[in-house]
N, C-alpha and C positions, 0 to 999 in steps of 0.2 A: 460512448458511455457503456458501461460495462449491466446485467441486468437487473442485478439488484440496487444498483445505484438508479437507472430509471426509475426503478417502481418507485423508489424513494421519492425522487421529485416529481413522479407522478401523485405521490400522494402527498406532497408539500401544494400543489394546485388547487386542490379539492378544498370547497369552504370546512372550515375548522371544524364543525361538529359532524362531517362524514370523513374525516381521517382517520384511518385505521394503523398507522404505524405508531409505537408507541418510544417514545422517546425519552428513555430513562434521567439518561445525564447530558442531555442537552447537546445532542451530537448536530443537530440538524443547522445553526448557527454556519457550521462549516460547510455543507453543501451550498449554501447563500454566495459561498467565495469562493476562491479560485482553488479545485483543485486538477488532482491528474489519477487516471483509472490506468489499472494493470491488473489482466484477465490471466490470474497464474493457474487456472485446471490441470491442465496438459503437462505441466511440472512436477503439480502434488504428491503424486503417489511416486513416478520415477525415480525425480529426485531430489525432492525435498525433506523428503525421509530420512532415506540414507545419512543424505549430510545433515542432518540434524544431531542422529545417532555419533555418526564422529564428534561435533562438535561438545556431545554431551560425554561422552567417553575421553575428549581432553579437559573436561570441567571447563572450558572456554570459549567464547563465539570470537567469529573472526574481529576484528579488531579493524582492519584498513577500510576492510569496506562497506563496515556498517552505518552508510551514511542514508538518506534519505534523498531519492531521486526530486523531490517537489516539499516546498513549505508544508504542504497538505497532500498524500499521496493514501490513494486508495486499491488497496489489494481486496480482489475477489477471485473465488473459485468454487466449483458446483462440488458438493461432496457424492458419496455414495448414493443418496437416496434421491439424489436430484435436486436436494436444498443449495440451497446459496447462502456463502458466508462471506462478511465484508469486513477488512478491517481498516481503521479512517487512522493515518498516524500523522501528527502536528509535531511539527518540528518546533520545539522550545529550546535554550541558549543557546544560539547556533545551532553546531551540530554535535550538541552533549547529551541533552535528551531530546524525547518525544511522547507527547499524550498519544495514550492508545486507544482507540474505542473500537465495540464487534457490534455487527449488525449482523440480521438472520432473517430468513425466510420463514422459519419456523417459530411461529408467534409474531410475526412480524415486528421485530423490534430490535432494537440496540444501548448498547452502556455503553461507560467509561470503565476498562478493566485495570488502567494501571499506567506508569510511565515505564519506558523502557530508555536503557543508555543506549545512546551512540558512540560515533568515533572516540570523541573527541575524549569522554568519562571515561570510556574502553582503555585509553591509549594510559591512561593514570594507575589504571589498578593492575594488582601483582597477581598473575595469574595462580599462582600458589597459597592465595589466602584461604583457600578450604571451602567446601561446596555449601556451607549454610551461610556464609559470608560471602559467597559468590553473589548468590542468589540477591542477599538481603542488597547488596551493593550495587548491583545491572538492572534491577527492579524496585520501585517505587508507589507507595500508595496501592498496594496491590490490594482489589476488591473480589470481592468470590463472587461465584457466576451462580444463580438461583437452581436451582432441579429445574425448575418448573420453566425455566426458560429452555433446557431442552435444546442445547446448540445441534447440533447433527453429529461435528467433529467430536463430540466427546460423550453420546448416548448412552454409546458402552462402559462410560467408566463413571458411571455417577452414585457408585459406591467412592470412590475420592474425595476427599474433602474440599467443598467449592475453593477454596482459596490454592490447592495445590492443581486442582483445572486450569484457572486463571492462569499462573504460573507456566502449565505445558501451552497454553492460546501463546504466551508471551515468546516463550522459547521457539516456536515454529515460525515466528517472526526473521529471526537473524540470518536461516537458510534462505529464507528467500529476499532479504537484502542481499547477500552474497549472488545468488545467482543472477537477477535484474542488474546490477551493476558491474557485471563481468559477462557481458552479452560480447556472441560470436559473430552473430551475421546480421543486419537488420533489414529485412521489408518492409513495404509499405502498401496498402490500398485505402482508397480514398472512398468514407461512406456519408452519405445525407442525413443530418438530424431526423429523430422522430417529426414528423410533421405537426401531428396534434399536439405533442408534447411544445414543440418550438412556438406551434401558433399561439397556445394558449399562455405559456408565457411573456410573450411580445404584446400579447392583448392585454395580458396584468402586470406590468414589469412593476408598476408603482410601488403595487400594493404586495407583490410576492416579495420582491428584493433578490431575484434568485437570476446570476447571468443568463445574458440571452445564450441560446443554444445555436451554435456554427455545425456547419461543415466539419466533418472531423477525420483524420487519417489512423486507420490502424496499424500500427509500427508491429512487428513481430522481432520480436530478439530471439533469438536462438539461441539456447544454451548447451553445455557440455556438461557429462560428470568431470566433475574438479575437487579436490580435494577442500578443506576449511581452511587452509592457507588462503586460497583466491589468487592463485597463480596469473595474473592481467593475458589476457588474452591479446591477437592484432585487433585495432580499430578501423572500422568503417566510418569514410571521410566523406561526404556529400558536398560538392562545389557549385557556383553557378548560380544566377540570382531567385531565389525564394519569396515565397509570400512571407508575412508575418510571421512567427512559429513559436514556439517556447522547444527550448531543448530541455533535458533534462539535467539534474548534476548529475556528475562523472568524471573521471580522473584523467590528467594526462601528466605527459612527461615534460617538463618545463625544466631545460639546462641540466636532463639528468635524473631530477628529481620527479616521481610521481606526485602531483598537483591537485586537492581537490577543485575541480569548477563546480561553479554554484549553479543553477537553475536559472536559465535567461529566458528571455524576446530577443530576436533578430529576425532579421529580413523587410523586405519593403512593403511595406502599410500597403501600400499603392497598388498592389497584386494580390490583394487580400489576405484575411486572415486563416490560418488551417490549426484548427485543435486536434489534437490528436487522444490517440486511447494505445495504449500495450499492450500485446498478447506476449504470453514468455511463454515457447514451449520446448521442448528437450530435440 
């Protein structure tokens, strides 16, 4: 688990009237369920930038592979000042859109800033409809982000009008769909849950409602600069009998054809269960 998502459930534990995160639009419902952490620091400034820049420069985000690795998938990364930013995205009609929410260290809090399209919406629209019709089209319900909430990633520009903030939070989303999903090499190391955090959960499961905390493996993907096509990369194939697992979705070649897979469980119960957490670094 990544560390702003801890404190989160660190402070989903605490009796009700010493919790200090504040929970705008009701984000905390989805830490209760299943999701999946992806630690993308190490990428941000590199190259998530960059390829954003391109992607803003063709008026269009990638289209193939902007799918969502987990029904509920949570991106974090430390910014400059050593804040942490988290964004929690809910995959809604399949994979056409997704509810977006940002959490922060700063202020300790989180909203819902907006939906964003996926593939699926992506794969519909004509990339030459024009840039204020782009927008209106790939983004949904878009809410403006307060001053006073003081994200880290956008201190410097809060001469902007909150709703054209929300907007650039939206947009740095689709770079790093593209690179998580066209991952080059994968590792692995295997780490022990928080202890306090697990015991006191298992001690409350009733009354928190919040899964129990496992074992968890940290996957590193390894990315390249790549262009906003998303050029597929070779895959790394892992054989040989496993514990429990969730994989993520991701694409393969089936008869030819690039194939979305969806997000599973496999492997044997019997050998336990391994949760895992993603680091993506360059």
């Amino acid at each position: 688990m990544t560390p702003l998502a801890l404190r989160i459930i660190n402070d989903m534990t605490r009796p009700v009237n010493k919790r200090t995160f504040r929970d705008i639009d009701n984000l905390l419902p989805h830490f209760r369920s299943e999701f999946h952490c992806f630690e993308v620091t190490k990428i941000w400034g590199p190259l998530v930038k960059p390829l954003l820049e391109e992607m803003l420069n063709a008026e269009f985000p990638s289209v193939a592979w902007s799918f969502l690795p987990a029904e509920r998938t949570w991106f974090e990364y430390q910014d400059n000042e050593g804040g942490r930013i988290g964004y929690m995205l809910v995959r809604k009609d399949a994979n056409a859109w997704a509810d977006v929410y940002a959490a922060t260290t700063c202020g300790f809090l989180a909203r819902r800033i907006g939906q964003l399209a996926l593939m699926d919406e992506l794969a519909r629209l004509d990339p030459s409809i024009g840039w204020q019709k782009l927008e209106d089209a790939i983004f949904r319900d878009v809410m403006g982000v307060p001053v006073e909430a003081q994200l880290p990633v956008i201190t410097s520009m809060t001469t902007v009008p909150p709703d054209q903030i929300t907007l650039n939070l939206l947009w740095r989303i689709y770079p790093l769909l593209l690179l998580i999903n066209t991952p080059r090499v994968v590792g692995r190391e295997m780490h022990d849950p928080h202890q306090g955090t697990a015991r006191h959960i298992l001690a409350n499961r009733k009354t928190l409602g919040i899964f129990p905390l496992q074992a968890w493996t940290e996957i590193t993907l390894t990315t390249d600069t790549i262009d906003a096509s998303g050029e597929q990369p070779g895959s790394t194939r892992l054989s040989g009998a496993m514990p429990l697992h969730w994989t993520r979705a991701h694409k393969r070649r089936v008869r030819g054809v690039w194939t979305l897979i969806t997000d599973y469980w496999s492997g044997d119960g019997s050998l336990g269960i391994k949760q895992s957490r993603y680091t993506v670094v360059p």
